[in-house]
C-alpha positions, 0 to 999 in steps of 0.5 A: 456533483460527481459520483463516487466512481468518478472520483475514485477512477480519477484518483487512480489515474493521478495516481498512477502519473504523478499528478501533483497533490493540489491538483488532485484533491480541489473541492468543488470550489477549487479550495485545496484540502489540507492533509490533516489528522482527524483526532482517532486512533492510529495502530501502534506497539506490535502488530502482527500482519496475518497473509490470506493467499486466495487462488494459486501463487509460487511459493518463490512468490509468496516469499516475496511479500513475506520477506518484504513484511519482515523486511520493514522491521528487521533487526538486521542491518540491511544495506542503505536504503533499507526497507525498515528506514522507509517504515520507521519514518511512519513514527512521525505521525504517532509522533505528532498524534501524541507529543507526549509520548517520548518514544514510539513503538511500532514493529510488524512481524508475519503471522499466520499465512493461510493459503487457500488455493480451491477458490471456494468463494469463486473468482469474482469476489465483491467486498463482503468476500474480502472481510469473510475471507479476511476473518479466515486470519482470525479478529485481533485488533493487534493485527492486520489481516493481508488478502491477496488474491491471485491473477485470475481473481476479480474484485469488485472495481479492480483495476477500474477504480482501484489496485487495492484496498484497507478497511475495518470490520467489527470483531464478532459479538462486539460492536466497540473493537475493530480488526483491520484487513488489507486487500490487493490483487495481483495485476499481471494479466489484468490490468499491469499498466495500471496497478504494476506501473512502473514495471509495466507500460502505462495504458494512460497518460505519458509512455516511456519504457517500463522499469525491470522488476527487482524481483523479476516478477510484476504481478508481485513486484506490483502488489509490494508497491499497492502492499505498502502503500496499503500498510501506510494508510492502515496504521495511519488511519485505520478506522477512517479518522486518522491521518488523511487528506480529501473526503473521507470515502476516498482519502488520500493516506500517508503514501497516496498523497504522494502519486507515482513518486519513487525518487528524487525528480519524479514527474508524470511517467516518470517514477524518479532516480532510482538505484539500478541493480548492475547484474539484473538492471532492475530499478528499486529504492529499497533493500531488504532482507535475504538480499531482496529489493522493492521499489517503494512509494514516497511517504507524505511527511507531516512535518514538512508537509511534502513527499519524502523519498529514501532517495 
């Protein structure tokens, strides 16, 4: 049976490229896994999202993430395709999680932003660092609490298995209630061909030219991409028995069930028709607040049982 590494490590290459969903998740006996929900509880109503800076970020860089946040769902009306119609399409799952329900509320806004630049737990972290440093936040099961540790910061199987990552930790003194935290790591002197594709030249599998980063950052532009993803997974399958297809120690969630998919066409190394901004010709399928744009991963849609793409 191949170890876990392995697999996480080939989940992260099929990924990275695009490979087909059946392509990634055959059993040992080549049975195809379904995409199912496994009957827990999923984040709903208001969620405030907690973001815990480890190590030395711009504040132009820090907006970028907390733009994105507020972004998803924003009472204004930003240009079409907007950042909020890519998150309101995750109502689908609560939707089919209880048919009951007539209406779903399910809206984030930025909390707390701790920004702790004395790396006081070094630079190498492993994961019981991330959950001590996802406590900094504060325990809340109404929250989310978002880690996201600079260029010169390693993290346990950063870049070799993994760009990112959402888990649940007990609160303090309570063995019932759970917090949830997110952690992603910025890429750009690391590993950017492996978890800032497609800003950056892939290390493995097709090559074609690396896209122009639509905030002209690829290190932030990439965490937004791993961010997203990270956020889809965690409201949709936050304590691990939630929405997800393949084993459950390496599931693949409402956005990394659909690999290296942007736009419409996508195919292995290539991240699909994507809009083209004509004055910085950087590529993006989502528009945000503060006339900001982000390149966003396709969601897995359970009604259809298929990737969807704002375009």
């Amino acid at each position: 049976m191949a170890s876990l590494p392995k697999i996480l490590c080939l989940a992260l290459f099929l990924t990275l490229f695009g490979f087909s969903v059946e392509a990634r998740l055959l059993t040992e006996s080549s049975q195809p896994m379904t995409f199912r929900y496994h009957k827990g509880p999923l984040l709903n109503g208001k969620i405030t999202i907690n973001l815990i800076w480890y190590g030395h970020f711009k504040p132009a860089q820090r907006a970028i993430v907390s733009d994105f946040i507020t972004s998803l769902s924003s009472s204004q009306h930003e240009a079409q395709p907007s950042v909020s119609t890519w998150w309101n399409s995750i109502g689908k799952y609560h939707h089919l999680a209880n048919p009951k329900e007539s209406t779903t509320t399910l809206s984030l806004s930025v909390g707390k932003q701790v920004i702790d630049e004395t790396y006081p737990l070094g630079k190498s972290l492993t994961n019981k660092h991330l959950v001590e440093l996802a406590s900094k936040a504060g325990q809340q099961v109404n929250a989310v609490n978002v880690i996201l540790t600079a260029s010169d910061v390693a993290v346990d199987g950063f870049c070799r298995s993994r760009c990112g990552t959402h888990g649940s930790s007990y609160i303090s003194k309570s063995r019932t209630q759970k917090f949830t935290y997110i952690w992603v790591g910025n890429s750009e002197t690391q590993c950017p061909g492996q978890c800032a594709w497609p800003f950056h030249q892939p290390i493995y599998g097709p090559q074609s030219p690396p896209l122009v980063a639509p905030n002209n950052d690829v290190g932030l532009d990439g965490m937004v991409i791993s961010l997203a993803s990270l956020l889809a997974g965690t409201v949709t399958n936050p304590y691990g028995n939630g929405y997800y297809q393949g084993p459950k120690e390496a599931p693949l969630e409402a956005a990394s069930a659909c690999p290296g998919i942007y736009g419409k066409g996508a195919y292995p190394g290539y991240a699909g028709n994507l809009l083209v901004n004509p004055t910085s010709g950087a590529s993006y399928n989502a528009n945000g607040m503060n006339k900001r744009q982000y390149l966003l991963p396709a969601l897995y849609d359970p009604t259809t049982s298929s990737c969807s793409t704002l375009i």
